[in-house]
C-alpha positions in Angstrom: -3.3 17.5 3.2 -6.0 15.2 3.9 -5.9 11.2 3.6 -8.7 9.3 4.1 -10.2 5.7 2.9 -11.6 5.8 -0.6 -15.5 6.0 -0.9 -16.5 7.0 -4.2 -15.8 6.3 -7.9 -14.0 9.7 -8.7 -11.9 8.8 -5.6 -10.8 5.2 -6.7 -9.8 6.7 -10.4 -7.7 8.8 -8.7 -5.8 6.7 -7.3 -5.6 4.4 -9.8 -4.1 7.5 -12.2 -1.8 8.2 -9.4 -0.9 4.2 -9.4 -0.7 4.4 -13.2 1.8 7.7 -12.7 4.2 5.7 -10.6 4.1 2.4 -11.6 3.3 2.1 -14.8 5.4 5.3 -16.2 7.9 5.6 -13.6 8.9 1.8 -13.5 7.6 0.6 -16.9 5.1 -2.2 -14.7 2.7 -3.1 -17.9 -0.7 -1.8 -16.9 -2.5 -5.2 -17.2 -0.3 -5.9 -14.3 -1.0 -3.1 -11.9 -4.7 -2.5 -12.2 -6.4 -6.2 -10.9 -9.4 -7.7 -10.4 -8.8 -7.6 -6.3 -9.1 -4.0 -6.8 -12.6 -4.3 -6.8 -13.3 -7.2 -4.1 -15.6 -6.0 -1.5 -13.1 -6.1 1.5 -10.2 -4.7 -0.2 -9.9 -0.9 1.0 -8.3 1.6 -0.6 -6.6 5.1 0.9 -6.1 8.1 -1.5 -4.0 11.4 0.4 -4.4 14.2 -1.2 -3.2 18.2 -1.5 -4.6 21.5 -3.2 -3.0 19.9 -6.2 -4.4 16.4 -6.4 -3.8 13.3 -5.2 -0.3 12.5 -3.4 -0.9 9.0 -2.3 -2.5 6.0 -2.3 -2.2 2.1 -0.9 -5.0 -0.7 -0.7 -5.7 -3.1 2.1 -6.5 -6.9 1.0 -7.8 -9.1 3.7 -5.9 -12.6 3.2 -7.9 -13.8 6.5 -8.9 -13.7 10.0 -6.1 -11.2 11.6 -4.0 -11.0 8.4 -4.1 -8.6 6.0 -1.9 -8.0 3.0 -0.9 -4.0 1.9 -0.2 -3.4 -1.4 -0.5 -0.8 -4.3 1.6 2.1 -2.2 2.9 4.8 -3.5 3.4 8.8 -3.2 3.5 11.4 -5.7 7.1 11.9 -7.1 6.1 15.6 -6.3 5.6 14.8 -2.2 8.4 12.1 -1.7 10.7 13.2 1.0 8.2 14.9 3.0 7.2 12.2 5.2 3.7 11.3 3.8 4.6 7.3 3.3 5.2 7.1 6.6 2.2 9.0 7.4 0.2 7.0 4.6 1.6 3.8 6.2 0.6 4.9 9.6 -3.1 5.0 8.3 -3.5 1.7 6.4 -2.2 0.2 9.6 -4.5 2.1 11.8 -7.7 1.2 9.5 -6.6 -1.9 8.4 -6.5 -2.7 12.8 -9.8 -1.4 12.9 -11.2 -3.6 10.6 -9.4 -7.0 10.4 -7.6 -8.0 13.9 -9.1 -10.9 15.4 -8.2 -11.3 19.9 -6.4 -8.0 19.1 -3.6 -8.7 16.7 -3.2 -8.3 13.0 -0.6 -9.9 10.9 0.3 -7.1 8.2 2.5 -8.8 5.2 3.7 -6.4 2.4 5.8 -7.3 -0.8 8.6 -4.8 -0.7 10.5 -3.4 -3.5 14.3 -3.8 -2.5 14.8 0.3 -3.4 12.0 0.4 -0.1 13.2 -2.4 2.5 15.0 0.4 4.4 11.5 2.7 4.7 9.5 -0.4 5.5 12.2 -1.5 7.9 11.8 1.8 9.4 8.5 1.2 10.3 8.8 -2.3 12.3 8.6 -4.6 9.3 10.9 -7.4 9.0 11.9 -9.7 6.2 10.4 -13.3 6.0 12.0 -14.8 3.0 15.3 -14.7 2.2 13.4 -14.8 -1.5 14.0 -12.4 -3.6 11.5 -12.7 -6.7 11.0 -10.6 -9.6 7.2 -9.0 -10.1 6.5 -6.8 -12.9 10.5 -6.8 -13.5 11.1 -5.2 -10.1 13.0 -7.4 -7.7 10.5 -7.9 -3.8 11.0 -9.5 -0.1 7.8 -10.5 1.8 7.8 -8.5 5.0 5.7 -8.5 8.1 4.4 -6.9 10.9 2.2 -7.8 13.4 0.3 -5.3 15.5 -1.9 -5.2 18.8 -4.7 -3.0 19.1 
């Protein structure tokens, strides 16, 4: 298995198919929806892990500021879920997006969360911010946060 921060073409269409396999046919999210223009914004950052068989998964990092960041876009392979990889995926957007973006040593990380995922993210340190539930793409999401020091 190797995960690692997306730096070519080929790369980014991979993860877009993988997006595309879970999003779009899995949850029925229209694909004008999931594909964006801040896809291709020069800060945003995109991770692809992948196997022997292809890509397994994938999440993007979108800067919202000075020492805030904003991850979106994850997802794993219906193939690899259950193995631990989104918590390993997870582990590495944090760690680049760190590297990157904190400003005095701190990030703020905010995620919209499907409800099916609260537990996972919750699993992870990140807490709910909004009582709010909202609908996006038809699939009902909490704001959640996390803040990290380097």
């Amino acid at each position: 298995m190797v995960i690692k921060r997306i730096e070519t073409q080929e790369e980014l269409d991979a993860a877009w198919q993988l997006r595309k396999d879970v999003f779009v046919d899995e949850q029925n999210v229209p694909v004008s929806e999931e594909l964006d223009d801040l896809d291709q914004v020069p800060t945003t950052i995109h991770v692809l892990a992948a196997d022997e068989e292809g890509p397994t998964a994938t999440g993007r990092i979108l800067l919202d500021g000075p020492g805030r960041v904003h991850l979106g876009r994850i997802c794993v392979a219906k193939r690899t879920r259950g193995t631990g990889l989104g918590r390993i995926l997870m582990s590495e957007l944090e760690r680049i997006a760190t590297e990157e973006y904190s400003a005095d040593g701190k990030l703020t990380i905010d995620l919209s969360a499907q409800d099916s995922a609260l537990g996972f993210y919750g699993r992870l340190g990140y807490e709910i911010i909004d009582d709010r539930r909202y609908l996006d793409a038809g699939i009902w999401h909490r704001d959640m946060r996390k803040i990290v020091a380097r």
